[in-house]
MITI-714891 format. One record per residue: y negated, x negated, z of N, C-alpha, C in turn; residue in three letters. Coordinates in Angstrom, 1 decimal, m for minus. Atoms other than C-alpha are relative to their C-alpha. Example, Ala and Ser with C-alpha at 12.3 -4.5 7.8 and 13.67 -1.06 7.14 Angstrom:
+--------+--------+--------+--------+--------+--------+--------+--------+--------+-----+
!     nY !     nX !     nZ !    caY !    caX !    caZ !     cY !     cX !     cZ ! res !
+--------+--------+--------+--------+--------+--------+--------+--------+--------+-----+
!    1.2 !   m0.9 !    0.0 !    4.5 !  m12.3 !    7.8 !   m1.2 !   m0.9 !    0.0 ! Ala !
!    1.1 !    0.9 !    0.0 !    1.1 !  m13.7 !    7.1 !   m1.1 !    0.8 !    0.8 ! Ser !
+--------+--------+--------+--------+--------+--------+--------+--------+--------+-----+
% end
This chain:
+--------+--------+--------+--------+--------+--------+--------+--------+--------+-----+
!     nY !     nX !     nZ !    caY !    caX !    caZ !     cY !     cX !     cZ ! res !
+--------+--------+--------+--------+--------+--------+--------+--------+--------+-----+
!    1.2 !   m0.8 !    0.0 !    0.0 !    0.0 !    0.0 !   m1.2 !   m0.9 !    0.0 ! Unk !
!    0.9 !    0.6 !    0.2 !   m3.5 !   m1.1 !   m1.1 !   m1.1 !    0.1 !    0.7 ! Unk !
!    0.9 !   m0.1 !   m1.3 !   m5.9 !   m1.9 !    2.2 !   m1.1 !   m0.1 !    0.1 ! Unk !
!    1.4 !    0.5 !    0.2 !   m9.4 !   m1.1 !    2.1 !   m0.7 !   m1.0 !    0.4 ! Unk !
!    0.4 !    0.7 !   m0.9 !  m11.8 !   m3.5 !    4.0 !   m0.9 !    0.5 !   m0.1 ! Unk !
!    0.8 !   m0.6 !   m0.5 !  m14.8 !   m2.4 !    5.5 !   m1.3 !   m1.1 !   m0.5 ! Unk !
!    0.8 !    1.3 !    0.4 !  m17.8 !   m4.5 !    3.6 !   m1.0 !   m0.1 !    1.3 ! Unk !
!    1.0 !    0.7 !   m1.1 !  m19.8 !   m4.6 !    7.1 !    1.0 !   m1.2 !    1.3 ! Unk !
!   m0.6 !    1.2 !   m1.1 !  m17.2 !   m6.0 !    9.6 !    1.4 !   m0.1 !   m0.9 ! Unk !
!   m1.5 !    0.7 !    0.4 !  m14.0 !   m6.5 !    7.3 !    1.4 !    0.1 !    0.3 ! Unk !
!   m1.3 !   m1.0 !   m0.5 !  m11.9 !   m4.3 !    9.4 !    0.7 !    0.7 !   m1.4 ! Unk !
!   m0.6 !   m0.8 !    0.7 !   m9.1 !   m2.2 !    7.9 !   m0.6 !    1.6 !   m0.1 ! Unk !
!    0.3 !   m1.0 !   m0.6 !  m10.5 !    1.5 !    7.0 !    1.3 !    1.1 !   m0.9 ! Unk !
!   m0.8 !   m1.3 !    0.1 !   m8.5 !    4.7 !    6.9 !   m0.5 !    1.3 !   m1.1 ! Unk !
!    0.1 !   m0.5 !    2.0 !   m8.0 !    6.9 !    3.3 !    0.1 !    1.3 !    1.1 ! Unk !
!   m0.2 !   m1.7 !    0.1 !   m8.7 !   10.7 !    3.6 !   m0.5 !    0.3 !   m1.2 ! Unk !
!    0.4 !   m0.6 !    1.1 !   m8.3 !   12.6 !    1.0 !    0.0 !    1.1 !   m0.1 ! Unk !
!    0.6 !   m1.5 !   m0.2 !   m9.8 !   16.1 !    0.4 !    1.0 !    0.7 !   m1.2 ! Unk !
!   m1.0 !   m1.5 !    0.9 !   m7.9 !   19.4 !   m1.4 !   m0.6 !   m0.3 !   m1.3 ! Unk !
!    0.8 !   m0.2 !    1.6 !  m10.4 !   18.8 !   m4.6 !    0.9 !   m1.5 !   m0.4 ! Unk !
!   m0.5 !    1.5 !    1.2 !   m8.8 !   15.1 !   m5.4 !   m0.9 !   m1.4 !    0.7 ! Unk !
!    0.8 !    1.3 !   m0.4 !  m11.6 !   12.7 !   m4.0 !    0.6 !   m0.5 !    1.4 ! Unk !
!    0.1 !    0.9 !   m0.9 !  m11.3 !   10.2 !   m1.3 !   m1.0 !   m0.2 !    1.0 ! Unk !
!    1.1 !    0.4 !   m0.5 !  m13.4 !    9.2 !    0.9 !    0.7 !   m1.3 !    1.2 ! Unk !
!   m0.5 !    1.2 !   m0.4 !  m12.8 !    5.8 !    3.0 !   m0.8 !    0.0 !    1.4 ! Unk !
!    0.4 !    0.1 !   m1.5 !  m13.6 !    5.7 !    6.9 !    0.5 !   m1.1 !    1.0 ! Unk !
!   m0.6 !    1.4 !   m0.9 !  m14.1 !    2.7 !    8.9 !   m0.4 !    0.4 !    1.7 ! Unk !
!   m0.2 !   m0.7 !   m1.8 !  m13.5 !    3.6 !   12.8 !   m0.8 !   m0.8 !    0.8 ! Unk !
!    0.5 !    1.3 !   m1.0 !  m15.1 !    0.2 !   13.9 !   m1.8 !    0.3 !    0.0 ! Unk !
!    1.7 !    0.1 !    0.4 !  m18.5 !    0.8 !   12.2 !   m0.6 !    2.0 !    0.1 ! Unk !
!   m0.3 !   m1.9 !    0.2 !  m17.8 !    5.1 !   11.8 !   m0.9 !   m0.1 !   m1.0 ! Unk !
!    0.5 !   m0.6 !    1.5 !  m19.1 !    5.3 !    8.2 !    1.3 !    0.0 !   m0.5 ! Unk !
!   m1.0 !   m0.9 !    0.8 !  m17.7 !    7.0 !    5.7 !    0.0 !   m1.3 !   m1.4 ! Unk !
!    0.1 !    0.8 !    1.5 !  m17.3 !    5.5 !    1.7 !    0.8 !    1.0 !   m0.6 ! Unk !
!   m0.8 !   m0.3 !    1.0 !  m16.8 !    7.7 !   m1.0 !    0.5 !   m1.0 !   m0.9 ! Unk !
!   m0.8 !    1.0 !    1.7 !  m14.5 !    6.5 !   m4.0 !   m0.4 !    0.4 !   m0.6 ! Unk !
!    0.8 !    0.0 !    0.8 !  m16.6 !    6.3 !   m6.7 !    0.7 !   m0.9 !   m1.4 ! Unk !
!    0.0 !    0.7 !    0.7 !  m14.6 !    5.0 !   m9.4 !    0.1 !    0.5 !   m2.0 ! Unk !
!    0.2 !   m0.1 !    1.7 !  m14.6 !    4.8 !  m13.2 !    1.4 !    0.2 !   m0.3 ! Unk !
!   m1.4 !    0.0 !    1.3 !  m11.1 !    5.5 !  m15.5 !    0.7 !   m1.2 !    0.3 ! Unk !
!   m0.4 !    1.7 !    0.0 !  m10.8 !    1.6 !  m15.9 !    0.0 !   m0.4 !    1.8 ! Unk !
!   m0.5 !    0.1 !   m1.9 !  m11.2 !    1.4 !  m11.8 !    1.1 !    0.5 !    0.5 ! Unk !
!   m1.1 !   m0.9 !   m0.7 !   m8.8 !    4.1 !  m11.0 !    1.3 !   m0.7 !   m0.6 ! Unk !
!   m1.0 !    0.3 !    0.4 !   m6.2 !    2.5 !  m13.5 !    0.4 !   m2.1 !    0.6 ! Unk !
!    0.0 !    1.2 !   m0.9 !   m6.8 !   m1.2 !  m11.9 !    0.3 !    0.4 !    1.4 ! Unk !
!   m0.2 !   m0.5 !   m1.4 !   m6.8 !    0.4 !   m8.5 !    1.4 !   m0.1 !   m0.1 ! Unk !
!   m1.8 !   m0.5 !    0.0 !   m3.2 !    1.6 !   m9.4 !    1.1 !   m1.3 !   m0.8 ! Unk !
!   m0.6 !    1.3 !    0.5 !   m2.4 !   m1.8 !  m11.3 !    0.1 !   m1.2 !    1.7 ! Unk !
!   m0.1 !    0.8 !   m1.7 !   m3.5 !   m3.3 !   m7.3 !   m0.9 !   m1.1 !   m0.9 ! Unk !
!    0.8 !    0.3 !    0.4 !   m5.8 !   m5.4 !   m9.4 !   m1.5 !   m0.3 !    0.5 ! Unk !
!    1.5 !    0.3 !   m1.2 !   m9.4 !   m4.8 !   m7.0 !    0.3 !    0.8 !    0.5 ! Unk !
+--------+--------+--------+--------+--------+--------+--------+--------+--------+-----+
% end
């Protein structure tokens, strides 16, 4: 499984994903959120583990 990091402290954050399809990425250490925001070419890198 492919482990976000949190770009303020670098912690691991936790995947929720909503009924519509989107994501959203929550770091516990800092408590923000991060939607996923990605492009076609992202989503299919994402799924290659790529970035």
């Amino acid at each position: 499984m492919l482990t976000i990091k949190c770009p303020n402290c670098k912690e691991e954050m936790i995947e929720i994903e909503f009924k519509d399809g989107h994501k959203e990425y929550e770091c516990w250490d800092c408590k923000l959120a991060f939607e996923e925001k990605l492009t076609l070419l992202g989503r299919i890198l994402r799924k290659l583990r790529i970035i």
